[in-house]
C-alpha positions in Angstrom: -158.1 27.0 164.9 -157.6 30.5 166.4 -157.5 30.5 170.3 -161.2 32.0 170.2 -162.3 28.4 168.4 -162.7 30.3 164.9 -161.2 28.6 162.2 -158.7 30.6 159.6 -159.8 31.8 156.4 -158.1 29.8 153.4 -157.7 29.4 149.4 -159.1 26.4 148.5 -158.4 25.3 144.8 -162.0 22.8 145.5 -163.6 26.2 144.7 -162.5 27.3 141.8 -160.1 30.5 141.8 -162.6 33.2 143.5 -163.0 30.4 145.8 -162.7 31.3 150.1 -163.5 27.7 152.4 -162.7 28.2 156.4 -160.2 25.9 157.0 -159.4 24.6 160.6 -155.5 24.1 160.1 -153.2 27.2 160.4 -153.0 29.1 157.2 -151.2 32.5 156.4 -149.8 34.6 158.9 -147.0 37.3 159.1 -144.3 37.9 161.5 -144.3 41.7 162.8 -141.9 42.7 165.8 -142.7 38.5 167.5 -146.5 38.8 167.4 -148.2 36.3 165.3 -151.5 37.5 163.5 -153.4 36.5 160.2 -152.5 37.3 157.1 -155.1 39.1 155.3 -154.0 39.2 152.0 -155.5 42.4 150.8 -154.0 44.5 154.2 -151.5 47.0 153.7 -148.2 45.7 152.3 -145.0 45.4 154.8 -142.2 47.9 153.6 -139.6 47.0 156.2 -138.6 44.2 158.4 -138.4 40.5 158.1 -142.0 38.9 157.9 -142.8 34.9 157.3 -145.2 33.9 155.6 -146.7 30.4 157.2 -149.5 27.8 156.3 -149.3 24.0 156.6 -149.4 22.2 152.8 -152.0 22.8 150.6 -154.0 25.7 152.4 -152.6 28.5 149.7 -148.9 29.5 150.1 -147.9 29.8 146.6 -151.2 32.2 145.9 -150.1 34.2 148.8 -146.9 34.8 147.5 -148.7 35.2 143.5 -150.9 37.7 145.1 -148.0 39.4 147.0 -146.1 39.8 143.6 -149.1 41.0 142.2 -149.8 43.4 143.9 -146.4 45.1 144.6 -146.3 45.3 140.8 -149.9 47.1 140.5 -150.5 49.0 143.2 -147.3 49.5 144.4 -145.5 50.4 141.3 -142.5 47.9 141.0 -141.2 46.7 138.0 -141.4 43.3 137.6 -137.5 42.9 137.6 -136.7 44.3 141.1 -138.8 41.4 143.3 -137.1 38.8 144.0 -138.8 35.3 144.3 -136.6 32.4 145.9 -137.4 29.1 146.6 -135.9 25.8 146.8 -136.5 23.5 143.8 -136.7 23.7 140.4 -139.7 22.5 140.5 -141.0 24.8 143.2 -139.7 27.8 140.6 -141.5 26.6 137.6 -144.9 26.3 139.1 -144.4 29.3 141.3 -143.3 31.3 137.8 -146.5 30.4 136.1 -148.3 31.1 139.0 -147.1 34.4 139.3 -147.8 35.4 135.7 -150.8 33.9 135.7 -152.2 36.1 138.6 -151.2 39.2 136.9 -153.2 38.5 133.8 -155.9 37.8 135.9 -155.5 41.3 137.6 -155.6 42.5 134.0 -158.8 40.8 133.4 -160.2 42.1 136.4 -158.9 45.7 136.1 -160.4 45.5 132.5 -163.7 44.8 133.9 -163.9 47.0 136.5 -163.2 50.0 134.0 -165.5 48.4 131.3 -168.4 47.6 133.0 -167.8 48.8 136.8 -168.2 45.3 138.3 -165.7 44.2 140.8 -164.0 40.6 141.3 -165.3 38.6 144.3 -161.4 37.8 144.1 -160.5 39.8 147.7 -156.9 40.7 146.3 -158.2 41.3 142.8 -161.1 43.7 144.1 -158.3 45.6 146.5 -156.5 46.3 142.9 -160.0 47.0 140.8 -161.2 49.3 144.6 -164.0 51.9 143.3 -164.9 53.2 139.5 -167.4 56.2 140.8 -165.3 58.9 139.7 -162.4 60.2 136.7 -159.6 60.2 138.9 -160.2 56.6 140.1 -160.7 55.3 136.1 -157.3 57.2 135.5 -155.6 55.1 138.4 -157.2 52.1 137.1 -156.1 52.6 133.8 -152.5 53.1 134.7 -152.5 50.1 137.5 -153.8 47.9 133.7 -151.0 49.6 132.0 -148.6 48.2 134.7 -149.7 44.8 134.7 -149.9 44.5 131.0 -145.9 45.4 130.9 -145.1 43.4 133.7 -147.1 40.4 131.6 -144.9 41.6 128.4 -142.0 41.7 130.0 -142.2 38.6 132.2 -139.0 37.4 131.0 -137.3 39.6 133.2 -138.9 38.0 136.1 -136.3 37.5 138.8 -137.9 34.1 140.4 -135.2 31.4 141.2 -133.9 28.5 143.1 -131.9 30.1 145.8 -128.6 28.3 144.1 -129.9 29.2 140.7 -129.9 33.1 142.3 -126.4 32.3 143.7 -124.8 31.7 140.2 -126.6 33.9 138.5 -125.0 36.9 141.0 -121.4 34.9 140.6 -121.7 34.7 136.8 -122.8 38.1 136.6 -120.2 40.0 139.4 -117.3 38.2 138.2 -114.5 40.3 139.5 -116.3 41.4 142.8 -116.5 37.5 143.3 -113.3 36.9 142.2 -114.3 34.1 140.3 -114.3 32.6 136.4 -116.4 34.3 134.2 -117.6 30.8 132.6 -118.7 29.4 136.0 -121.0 26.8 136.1 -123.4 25.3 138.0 -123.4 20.9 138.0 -125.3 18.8 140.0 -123.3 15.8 139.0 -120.2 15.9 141.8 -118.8 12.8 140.2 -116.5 14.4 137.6 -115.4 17.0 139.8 -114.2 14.9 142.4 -112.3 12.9 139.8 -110.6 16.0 138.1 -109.6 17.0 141.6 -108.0 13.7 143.0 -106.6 13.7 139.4 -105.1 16.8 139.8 -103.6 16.1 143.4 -102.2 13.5 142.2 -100.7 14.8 139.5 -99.2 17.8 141.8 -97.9 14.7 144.0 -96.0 13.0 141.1 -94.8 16.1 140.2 -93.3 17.4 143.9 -92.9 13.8 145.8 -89.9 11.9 146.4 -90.6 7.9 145.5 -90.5 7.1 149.4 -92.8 10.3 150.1 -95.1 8.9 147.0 -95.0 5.4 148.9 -96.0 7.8 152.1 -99.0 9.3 150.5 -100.6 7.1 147.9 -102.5 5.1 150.5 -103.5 7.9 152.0 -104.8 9.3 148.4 -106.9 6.2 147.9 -108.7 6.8 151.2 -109.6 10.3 150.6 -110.9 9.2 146.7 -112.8 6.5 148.1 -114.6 8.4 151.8 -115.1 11.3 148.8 -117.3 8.9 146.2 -119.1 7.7 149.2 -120.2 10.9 150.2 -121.1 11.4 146.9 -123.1 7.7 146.8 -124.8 8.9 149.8 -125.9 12.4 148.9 -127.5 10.7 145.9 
C-alpha cells in the first residue's frame, strides 16, 4: 500500500496478458537520486544512473524487465545485441529469454494493428509503442518502429541475456589476452575433478622437490588440506 492507503498498480497473469489488478503488496519502482517512486512502465526511459527495479514475487518483475527490453529496442532504437540482460540462474535466463522475445512479437502484433486498422492495444506499454495513427508522419514512424522489432525478432540469436557467470566466461573466452587467460576456458560446475587434479598436481610438485624427511613433514599435512577441500565441496552441494 502507498502511504496515502492506495494500493500499487500490478501485472497479474489471472488476467490474461492485457490484464492490470491493483495489488496491495509493493510492486515496481525505480531508484532515482534515493527517492523511491512507482514505476510506470510506459514513463520516459532512464538514460543514466543506477535504477532498481523492485516488486515482491509474483507481482510482474520479469514483464517489467520484457517490457523494458522492448521498448529500448522500438522506440529507442537499440539493437537487440547491445542490452544486456543478467540474472542469476539458468533457469531465470531461459524463461526471462522467451519472455523477452515473446513481448517483441507481440509489439509487432500490436504495431501491425495499429497501422492496419488504427486500433490501439489496451496493453499500456504496447499502446506507448503503437501512440497515434492520425497522420503520414506518425504511420512512417510506426512502420519503421515494426521494421525494428521484426529484425530484433530475426535476429534474436544475438540476444545478449545471461547468467551473470555465463556473462563472465563468455567476456573471458572472448578477451583472451586482455584476461590473460586460456583460450579454451571452461566453465564446470562439478568442483570434484578440479580439486583432485590440483592435490594431484601438488603432490606431484612435492615428490618432485621434497626431501624423504620433508615428504614425511608434509604428507599429513596434504591429506588435511584434500580432505577440509572435499568437504567444502560436500557442503556447497
Amino acid at each position: 500500500m502507498d502511504a496515502d492507503g492506495a494500493p500499487r498498480l500490478g501485472r497479474s497473469d489471472k488476467c490474461g496478458k492485457q490484464g492490470f489488478v491493483k495489488k496491495s503488496a509493493r510492486v515496481c519502482q525505480s531508484l532515482d537520486g534515493g527517492n523511491m517512486r512507482t514505476w510506470d512502465p510506459k514513463s520516459p526511459l532512464p538514460h543514466r544512473g543506477t535504477w532498481l527495479l523492485e516488486a515482491s514475487a509474483g507481482t510482474g518483475k520479469t514483464w517489467q524487465l520484457a517490457s523494458l527490453v522492448c521498448r529500448l529496442v522500438i522506440a529507442e532504437r537499440i539493437p537487440i545485441e547491445k542490452i544486456l540482460v543478467l540474472t542469476f540462474t539458468n533457469a531465470a535466463t531461459a524463461e526471462l529469454t522467451e519472455r523477452v522475445r515473446q513481448r517483441l512479437i507481440e509489439a509487432i502484433q500490436a504495431l501491425d494493428q495499429a497501422i492496419e486498422t488504427g486500433v490501439i492495444s489496451q496493453d499500456p506499454v504496447l499502446a506507448s509503442l503503437c501512440a497515434t495513427v492520425s497522420d503520414l508522419r506518425t504511420q512512417d514512424e510506426l512502420r519503421l518502429r515494426r521494421l525494428l522489432g521484426q529484425a530484433a525478432v530475426a535476429h534474436f540469436d544475438r540476444a545478449t541475456i545471461f547468467t551473470i557467470h555465463g556473462y563472465c566466461q563468455r567476456a573471458l573466452t572472448q578477451m583472451p589476452l586482455e584476461t590473460g587467460q586460456p583460450t579454451d576456458l571452461t566453465l564446470t560446475a562439478e568442483m570434484r575433478e578440479v580439486y583432485d587434479y590440483v592435490s594431484a598436481d601438488i603432490r606431484s610438485q612435492a615428490h618432485s622437490h621434497l626431501s624423504v624427511e620433508q615428504l614425511n613433514w608434509v604428507a599429513p599435512l596434504l591429506n588435511e588440506l584434500t580432505y577440509w577441500v572435499k568437504q567444502a565441496d560436500t557442503a556447497r552441494v
